[in-house]
Legacy VTK file of the C-alpha trace (Angstrom):
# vtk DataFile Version 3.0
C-alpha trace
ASCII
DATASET POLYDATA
POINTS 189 float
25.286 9.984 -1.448
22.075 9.288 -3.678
18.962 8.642 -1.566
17.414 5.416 -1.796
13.830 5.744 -3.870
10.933 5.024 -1.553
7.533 5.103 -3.640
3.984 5.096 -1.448
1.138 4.018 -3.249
-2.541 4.843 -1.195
-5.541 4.241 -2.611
-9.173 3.035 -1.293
-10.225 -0.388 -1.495
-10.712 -1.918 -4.621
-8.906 0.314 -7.504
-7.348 -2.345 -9.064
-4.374 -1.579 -6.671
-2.954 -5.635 -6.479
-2.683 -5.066 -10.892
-0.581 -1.798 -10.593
1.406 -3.090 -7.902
2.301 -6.490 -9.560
3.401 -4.947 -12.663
5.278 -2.511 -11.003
6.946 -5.274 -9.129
7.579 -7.374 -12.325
9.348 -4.845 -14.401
12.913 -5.487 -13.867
13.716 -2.378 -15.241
12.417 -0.332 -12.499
14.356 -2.339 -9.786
11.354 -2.408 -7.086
10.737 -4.716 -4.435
6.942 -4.046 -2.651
6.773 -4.205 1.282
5.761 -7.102 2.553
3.049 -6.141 5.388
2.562 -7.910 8.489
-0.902 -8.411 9.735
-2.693 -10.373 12.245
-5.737 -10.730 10.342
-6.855 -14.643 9.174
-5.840 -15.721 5.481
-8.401 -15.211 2.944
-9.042 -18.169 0.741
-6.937 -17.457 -2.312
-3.910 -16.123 -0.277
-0.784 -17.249 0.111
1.144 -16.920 3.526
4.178 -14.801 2.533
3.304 -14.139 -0.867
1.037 -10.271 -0.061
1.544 -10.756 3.730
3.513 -12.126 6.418
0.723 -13.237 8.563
0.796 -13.829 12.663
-1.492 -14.086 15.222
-2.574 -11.237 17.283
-0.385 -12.670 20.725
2.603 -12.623 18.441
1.628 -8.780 17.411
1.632 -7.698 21.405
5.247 -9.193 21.976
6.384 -7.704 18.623
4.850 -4.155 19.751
6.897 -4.764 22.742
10.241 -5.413 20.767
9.836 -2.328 18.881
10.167 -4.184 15.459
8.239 -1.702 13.747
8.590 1.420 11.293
4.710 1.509 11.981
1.366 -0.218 12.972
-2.073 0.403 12.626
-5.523 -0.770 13.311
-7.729 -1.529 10.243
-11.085 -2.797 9.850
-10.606 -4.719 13.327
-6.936 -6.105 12.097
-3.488 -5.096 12.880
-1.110 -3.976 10.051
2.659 -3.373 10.281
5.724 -2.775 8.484
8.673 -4.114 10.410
12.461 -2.767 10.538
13.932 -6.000 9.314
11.638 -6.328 5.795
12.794 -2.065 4.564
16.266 -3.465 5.663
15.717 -6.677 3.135
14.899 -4.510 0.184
17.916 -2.055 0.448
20.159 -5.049 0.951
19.334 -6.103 -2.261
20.200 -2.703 -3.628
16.838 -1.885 -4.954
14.056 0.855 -4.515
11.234 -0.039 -2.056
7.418 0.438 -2.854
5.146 0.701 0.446
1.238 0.671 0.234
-0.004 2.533 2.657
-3.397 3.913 3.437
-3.639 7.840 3.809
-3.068 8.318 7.449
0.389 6.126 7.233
1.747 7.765 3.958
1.790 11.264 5.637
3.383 9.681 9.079
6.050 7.883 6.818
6.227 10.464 4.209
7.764 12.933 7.454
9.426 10.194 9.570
11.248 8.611 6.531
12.390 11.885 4.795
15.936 12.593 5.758
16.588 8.822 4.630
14.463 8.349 1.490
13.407 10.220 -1.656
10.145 9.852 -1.023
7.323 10.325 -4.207
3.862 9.855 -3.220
1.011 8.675 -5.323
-2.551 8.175 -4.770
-4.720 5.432 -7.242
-8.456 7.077 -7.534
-11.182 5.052 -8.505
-13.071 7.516 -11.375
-16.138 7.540 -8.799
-17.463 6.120 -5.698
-20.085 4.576 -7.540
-17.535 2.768 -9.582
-15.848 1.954 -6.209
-18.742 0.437 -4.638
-19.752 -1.964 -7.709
-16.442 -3.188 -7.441
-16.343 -4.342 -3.679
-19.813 -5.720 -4.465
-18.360 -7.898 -7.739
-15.816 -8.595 -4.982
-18.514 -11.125 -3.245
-15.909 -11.033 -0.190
-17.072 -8.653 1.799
-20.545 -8.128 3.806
-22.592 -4.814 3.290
-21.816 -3.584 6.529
-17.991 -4.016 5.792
-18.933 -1.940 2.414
-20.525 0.966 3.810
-17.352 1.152 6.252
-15.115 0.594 3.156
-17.399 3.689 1.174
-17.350 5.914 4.358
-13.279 5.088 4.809
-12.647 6.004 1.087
-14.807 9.263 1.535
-12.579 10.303 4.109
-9.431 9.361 2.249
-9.839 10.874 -1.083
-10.356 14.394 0.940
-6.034 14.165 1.457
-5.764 13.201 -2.573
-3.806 16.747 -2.214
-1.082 15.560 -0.093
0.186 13.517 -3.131
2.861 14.257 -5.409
0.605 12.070 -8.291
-3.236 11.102 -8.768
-3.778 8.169 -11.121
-7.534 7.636 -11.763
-7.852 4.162 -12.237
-10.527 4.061 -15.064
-8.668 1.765 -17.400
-6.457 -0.980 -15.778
-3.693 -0.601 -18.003
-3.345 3.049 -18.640
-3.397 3.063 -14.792
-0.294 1.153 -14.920
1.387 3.016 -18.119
0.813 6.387 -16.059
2.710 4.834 -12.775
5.588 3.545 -14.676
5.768 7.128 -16.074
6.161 8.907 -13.310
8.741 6.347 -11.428
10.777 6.522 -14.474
10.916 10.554 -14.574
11.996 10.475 -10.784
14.503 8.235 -11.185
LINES 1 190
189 0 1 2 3 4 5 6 7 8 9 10 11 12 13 14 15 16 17 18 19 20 21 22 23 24 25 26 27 28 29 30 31 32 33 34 35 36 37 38 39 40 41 42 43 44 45 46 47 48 49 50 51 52 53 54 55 56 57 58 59 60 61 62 63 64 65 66 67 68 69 70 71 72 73 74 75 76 77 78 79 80 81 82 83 84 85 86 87 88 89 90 91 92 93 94 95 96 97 98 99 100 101 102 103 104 105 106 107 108 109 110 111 112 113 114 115 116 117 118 119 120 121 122 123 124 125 126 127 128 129 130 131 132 133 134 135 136 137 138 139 140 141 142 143 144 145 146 147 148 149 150 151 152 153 154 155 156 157 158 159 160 161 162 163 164 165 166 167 168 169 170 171 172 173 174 175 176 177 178 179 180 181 182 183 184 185 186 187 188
């Protein structure tokens, strides 16, 4: 029997990820469905509740931990992030591949916990320099300079694992960014 295709994406903040993703999501003819995360962080003013995340409060997290309704959890930037049992089990219901974001750490947990159930591809979206990375958060005018530098030191520290991925896109130009992640889905598949 054929392995369901699992595809992580991993990046650091502010590579255009949200872009890649939607049209990844959008092209019927890949037959994706993204993760919805779970997070018990407040809505930012242009989200939608359900739409990126499933959002909950942090009392509803504990009592979920304590349920064990989770493939994984994890503390970032002072919020708690999840992918629950029930939304992987939505996606393959609907006969269709499943692409998880995940930040470094989690996409080499899942990578080796999810292996003997998934063909698993991993690919990680580079920004072409940190410089570039850190104009973009500031352009971003949602985040406070302390949050930056933690964002800068966290994407330090990821892009030393950029080895651990099958695929490095360096996300210079938006859409050949996109062209290049459609072209490696469609030569696993």
């Amino acid at each position: 029997m054929n392995k369901p295709l699992l595809i992580i994406i991993s990046w650091p903040s502010w590579v255009w990820k949200d872009s890649i993703i939607s049209w990844l999501t959008n092209d019927e003819t890949l037959d994706f469905e993204k993760i919805v995360t779970t997070t018990s962080r407040s809505l930012r003013n242009s989200e939608i509740d359900w739409a990126k995340y499933y959002h909950i409060s942090k009392d509803e997290f504990e009592s979920w931990i304590n349920e064990w309704k989770f493939i994984e959890h994890e503390l970032v930037h002072d919020n708690h992030y999840w992918a629950t049992f029930e939304e992987f089990n939505r996606i393959l219901d609907k006969w269709k591949h499943i692409l998880y974001e995940l930040d470094v750490a989690w996409a080499i947990k899942i990578k080796k916990k999810l292996d003997d159930r998934f063909l698993i591809r991993t690919i990680f979206i580079s920004p072409p320099s940190l410089d570039t990375l850190l104009e973009r958060l500031k352009s971003r005018w949602t985040e406070s300079e302390e949050s930056i530098e933690r964002r800068i030191l966290t994407a330090k520290n990821e892009m030393k694992y950029m080895d651990f991925y099958d695929h490095i896109i360096v996300n210079d130009v938006l859409e050949q960014a996109i062209l290049d992640t459609i072209n490696i889905i469609k030569n696993v598949r």
